[in-house]
VMD Tcl script that builds the backbone (N, CA, C; Angstrom):
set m [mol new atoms 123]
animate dup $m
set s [atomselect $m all]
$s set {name element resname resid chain x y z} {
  {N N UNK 1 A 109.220 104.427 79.567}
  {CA C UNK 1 A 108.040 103.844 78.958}
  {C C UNK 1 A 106.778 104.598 79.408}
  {N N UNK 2 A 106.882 105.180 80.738}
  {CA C UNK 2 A 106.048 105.845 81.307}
  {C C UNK 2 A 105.464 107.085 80.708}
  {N N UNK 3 A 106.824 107.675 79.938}
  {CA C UNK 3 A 106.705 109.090 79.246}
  {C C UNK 3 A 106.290 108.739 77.977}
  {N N UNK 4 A 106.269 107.795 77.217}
  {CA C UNK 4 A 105.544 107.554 76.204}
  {C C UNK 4 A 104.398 107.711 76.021}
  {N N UNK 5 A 103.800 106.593 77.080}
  {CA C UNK 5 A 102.353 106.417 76.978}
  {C C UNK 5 A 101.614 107.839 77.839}
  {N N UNK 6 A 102.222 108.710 78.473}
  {CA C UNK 6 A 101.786 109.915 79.112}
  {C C UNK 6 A 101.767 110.914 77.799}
  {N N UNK 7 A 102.443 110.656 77.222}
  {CA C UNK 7 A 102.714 111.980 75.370}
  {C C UNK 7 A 101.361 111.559 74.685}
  {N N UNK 8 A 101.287 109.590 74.883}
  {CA C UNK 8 A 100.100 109.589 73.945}
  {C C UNK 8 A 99.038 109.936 74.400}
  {N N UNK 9 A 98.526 109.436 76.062}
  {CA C UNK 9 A 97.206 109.811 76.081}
  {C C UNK 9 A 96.899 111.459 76.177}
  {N N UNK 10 A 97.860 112.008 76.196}
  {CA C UNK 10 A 97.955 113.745 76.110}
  {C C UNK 10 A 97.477 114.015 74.736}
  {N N UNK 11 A 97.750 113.020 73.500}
  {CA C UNK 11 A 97.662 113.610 72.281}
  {C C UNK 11 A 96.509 113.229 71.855}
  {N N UNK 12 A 96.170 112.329 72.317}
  {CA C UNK 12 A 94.893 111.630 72.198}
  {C C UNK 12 A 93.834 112.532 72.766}
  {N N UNK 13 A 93.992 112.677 73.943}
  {CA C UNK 13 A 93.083 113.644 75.140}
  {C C UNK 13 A 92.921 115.384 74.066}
  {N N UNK 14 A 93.647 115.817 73.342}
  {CA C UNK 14 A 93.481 117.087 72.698}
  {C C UNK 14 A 92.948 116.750 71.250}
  {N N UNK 15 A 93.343 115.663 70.591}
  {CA C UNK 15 A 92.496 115.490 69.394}
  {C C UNK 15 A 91.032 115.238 69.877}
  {N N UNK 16 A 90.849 114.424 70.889}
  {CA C UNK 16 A 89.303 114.463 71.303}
  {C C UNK 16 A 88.350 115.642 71.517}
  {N N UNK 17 A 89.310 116.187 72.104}
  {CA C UNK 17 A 88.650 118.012 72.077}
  {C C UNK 17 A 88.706 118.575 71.149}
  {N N UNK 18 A 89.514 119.068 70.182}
  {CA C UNK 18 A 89.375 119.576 68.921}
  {C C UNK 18 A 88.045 118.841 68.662}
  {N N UNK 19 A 88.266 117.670 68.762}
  {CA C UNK 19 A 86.810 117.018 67.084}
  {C C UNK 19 A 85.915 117.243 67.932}
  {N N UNK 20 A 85.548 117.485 69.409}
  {CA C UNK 20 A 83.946 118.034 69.992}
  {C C UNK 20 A 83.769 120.090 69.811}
  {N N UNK 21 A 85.118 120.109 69.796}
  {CA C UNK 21 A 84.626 122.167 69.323}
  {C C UNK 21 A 84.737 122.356 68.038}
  {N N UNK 22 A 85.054 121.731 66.940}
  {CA C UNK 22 A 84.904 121.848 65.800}
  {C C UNK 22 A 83.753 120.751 64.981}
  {N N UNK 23 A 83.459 119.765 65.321}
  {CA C UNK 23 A 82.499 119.378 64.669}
  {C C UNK 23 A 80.978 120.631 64.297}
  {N N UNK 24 A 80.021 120.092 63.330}
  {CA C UNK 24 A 78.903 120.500 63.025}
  {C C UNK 24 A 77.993 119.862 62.701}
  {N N UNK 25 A 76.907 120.536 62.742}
  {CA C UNK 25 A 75.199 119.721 62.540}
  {C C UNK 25 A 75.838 120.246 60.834}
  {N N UNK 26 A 74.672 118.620 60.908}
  {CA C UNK 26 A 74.045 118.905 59.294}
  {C C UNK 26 A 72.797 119.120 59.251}
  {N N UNK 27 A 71.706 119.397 60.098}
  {CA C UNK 27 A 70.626 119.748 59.425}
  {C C UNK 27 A 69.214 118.681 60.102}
  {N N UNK 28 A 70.029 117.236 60.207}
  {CA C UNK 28 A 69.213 116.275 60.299}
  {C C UNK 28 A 69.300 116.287 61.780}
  {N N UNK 29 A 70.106 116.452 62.815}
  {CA C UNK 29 A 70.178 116.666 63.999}
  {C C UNK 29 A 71.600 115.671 64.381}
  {N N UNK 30 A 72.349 115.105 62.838}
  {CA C UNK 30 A 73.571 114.447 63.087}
  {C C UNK 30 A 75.020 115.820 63.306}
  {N N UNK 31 A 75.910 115.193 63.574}
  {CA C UNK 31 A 76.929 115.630 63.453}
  {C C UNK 31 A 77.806 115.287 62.551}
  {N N UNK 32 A 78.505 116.123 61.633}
  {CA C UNK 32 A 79.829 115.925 60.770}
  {C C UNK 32 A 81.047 116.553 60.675}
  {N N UNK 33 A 81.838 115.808 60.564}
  {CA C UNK 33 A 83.471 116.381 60.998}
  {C C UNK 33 A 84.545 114.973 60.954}
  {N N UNK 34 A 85.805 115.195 61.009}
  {CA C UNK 34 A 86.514 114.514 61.383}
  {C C UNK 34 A 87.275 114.493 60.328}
  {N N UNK 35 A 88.540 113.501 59.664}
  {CA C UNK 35 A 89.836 113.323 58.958}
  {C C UNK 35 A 88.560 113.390 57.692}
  {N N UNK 36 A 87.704 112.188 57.554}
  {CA C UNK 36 A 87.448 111.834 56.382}
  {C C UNK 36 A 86.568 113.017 55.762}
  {N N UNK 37 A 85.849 113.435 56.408}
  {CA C UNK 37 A 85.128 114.680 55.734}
  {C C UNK 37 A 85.675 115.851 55.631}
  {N N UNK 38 A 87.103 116.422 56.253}
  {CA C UNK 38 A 87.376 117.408 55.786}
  {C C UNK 38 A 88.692 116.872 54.425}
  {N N UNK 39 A 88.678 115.942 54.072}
  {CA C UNK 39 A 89.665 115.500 53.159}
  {C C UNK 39 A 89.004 115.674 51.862}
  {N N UNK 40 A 87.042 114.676 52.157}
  {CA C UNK 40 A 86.248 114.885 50.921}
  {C C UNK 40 A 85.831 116.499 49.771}
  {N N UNK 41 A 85.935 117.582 51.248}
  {CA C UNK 41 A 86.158 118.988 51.179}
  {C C UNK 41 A 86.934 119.520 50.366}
}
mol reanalyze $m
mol bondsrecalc $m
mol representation Tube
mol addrep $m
């Protein structure tokens, strides 16, 4: 059970990083990125 929840917060812990080195400004001083905006793309 131990190795489960160690796989998830591992997978969790690297999607969090991806979406902070790939996000981008839009202009206004927000940030955009993530599932839903690269789907609208």
């Amino acid at each position: 059970m131990w190795l489960i929840a160690l796989i998830g917060s591992a997978s969790s812990f690297v999607e969090s990083t991806l979406a902070q080195i790939y996000k981008q400004p839009d202009g206004n001083g927000a940030y955009i990125g993530g599932p839903a905006y690269y789907m609208e793309k």
